[in-house]
C-alpha positions in Angstrom: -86.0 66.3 -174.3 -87.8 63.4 -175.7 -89.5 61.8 -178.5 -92.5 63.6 -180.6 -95.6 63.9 -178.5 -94.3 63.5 -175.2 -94.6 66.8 -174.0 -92.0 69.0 -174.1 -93.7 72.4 -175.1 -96.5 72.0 -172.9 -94.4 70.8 -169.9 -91.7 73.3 -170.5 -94.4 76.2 -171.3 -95.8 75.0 -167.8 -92.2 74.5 -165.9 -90.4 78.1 -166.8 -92.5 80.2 -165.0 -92.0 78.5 -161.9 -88.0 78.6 -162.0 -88.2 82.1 -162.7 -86.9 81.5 -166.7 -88.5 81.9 -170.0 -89.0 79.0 -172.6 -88.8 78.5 -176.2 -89.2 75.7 -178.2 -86.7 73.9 -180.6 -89.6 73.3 -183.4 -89.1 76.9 -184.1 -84.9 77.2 -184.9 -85.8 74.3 -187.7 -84.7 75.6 -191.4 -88.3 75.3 -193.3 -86.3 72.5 -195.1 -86.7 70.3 -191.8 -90.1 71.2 -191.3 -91.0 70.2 -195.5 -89.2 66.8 -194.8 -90.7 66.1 -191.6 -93.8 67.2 -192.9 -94.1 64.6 -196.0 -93.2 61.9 -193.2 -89.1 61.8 -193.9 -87.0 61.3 -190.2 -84.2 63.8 -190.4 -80.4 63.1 -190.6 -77.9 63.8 -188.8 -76.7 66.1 -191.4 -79.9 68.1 -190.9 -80.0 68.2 -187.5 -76.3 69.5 -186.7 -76.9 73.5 -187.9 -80.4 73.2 -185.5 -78.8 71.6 -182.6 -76.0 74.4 -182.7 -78.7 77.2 -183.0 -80.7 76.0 -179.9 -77.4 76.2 -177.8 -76.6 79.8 -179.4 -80.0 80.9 -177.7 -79.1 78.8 -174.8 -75.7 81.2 -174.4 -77.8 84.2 -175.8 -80.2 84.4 -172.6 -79.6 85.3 -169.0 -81.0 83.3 -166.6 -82.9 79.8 -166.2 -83.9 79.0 -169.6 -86.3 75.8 -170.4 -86.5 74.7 -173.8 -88.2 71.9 -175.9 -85.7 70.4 -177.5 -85.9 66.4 -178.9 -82.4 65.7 -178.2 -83.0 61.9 -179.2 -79.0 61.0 -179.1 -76.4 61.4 -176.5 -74.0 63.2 -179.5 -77.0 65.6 -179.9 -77.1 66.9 -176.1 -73.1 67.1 -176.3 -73.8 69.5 -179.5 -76.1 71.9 -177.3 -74.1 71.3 -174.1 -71.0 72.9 -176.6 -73.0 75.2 -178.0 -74.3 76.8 -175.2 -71.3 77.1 -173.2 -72.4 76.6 -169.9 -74.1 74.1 -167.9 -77.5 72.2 -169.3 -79.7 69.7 -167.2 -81.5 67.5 -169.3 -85.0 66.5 -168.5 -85.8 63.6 -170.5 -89.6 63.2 -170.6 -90.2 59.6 -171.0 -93.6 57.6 -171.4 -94.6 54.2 -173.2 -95.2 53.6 -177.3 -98.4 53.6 -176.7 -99.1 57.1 -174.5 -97.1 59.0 -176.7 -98.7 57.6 -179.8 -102.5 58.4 -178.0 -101.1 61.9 -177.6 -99.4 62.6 -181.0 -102.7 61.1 -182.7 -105.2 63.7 -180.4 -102.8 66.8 -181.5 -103.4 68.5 -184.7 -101.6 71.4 -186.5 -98.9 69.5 -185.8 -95.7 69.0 -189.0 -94.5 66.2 -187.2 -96.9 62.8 -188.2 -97.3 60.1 -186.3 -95.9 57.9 -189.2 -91.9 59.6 -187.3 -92.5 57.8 -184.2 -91.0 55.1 -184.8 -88.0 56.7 -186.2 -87.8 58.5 -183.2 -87.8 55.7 -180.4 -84.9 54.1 -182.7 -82.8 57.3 -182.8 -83.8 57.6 -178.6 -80.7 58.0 -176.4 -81.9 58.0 -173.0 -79.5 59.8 -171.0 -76.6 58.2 -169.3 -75.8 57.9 -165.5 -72.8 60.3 -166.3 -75.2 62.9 -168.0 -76.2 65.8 -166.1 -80.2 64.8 -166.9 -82.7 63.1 -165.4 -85.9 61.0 -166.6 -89.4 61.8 -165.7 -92.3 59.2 -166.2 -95.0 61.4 -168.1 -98.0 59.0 -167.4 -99.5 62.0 -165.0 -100.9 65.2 -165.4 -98.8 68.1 -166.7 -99.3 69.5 -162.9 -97.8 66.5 -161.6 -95.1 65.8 -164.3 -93.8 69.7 -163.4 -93.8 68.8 -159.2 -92.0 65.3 -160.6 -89.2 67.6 -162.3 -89.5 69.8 -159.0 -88.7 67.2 -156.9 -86.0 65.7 -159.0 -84.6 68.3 -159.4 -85.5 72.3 -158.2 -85.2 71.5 -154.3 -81.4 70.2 -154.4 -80.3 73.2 -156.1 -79.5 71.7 -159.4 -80.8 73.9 -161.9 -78.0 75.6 -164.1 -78.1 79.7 -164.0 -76.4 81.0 -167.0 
């Protein structure tokens, strides 16, 4: 989870393997509608995000086994939607970096919908997760190699990860 540009497919693309899951990413349970709006540079409401939110934590409970997705998840209401949805347990990796890495990153990426005009949006909407939250917050100023051993050691060697 995380703001635009921070990571999440190409972490999660490089993090699933090594638990043994599969990934998929979040962009792709949007309604074309959410990609339109996001795509002429409108942030999206609530009200568009609730049917999305539900449908990522239908394939959460619709897989067996480790699953890693890319998800934004900006708001603390917004996990609790997947959390519900999915019916079982869901760690939360918050990827986390400064303004100004994420906005290098989002500016090198193209074929892209979301522009980097959302940013901002997005680091007002940003939840980070609570103490209480089963989640935990990696520092992506490393490579994606290191930001994967980071999670590892956050989280794969205690035995945390949630099996569905």
């Amino acid at each position: 989870m995380g703001v635009a540009g921070c990571g999440k497919s190409t972490v999660g693309e490089a993090l699933a393997p090594g638990l043994g899951g599969i990934y998929f990413d979040g962009d792709n349970f949007h309604p074309s509608e959410n990609i339109a709006k996001m795509s002429r540079g409108e942030p999206l409401t609530d009200a568009d995000r609730w049917p999305w939110l539900r449908r990522i934590g239908a394939e959460i409970a619709a897989q067996k086994g480790i699953v890693v997705c890319g998800c934004s998840a900006l708001r603390r209401v917004y996990r609790d939607v997947i959390r519900e949805a999915s019916g079982e347990p869901v760690l939360f990796i918050h990827l986390a970096g400064s303004r100004e890495l994420i906005e290098r990153r989002m500016a090198a990426r193209s074929r892209h919908f979301m522009p980097l005009s959302l940013l901002e949006s997005q680091f007002a909407t940003l939840e980070p997760p609570d103490a209480d939250e089963d989640a935990v917050s990696i520092e992506i100023d490393a490579s994606t190699d290191e930001i994967v051993a980071r999670i590892a050691s956050q989280t794969g060697e205690n035995g945390s990860w949630p099996t569905g």
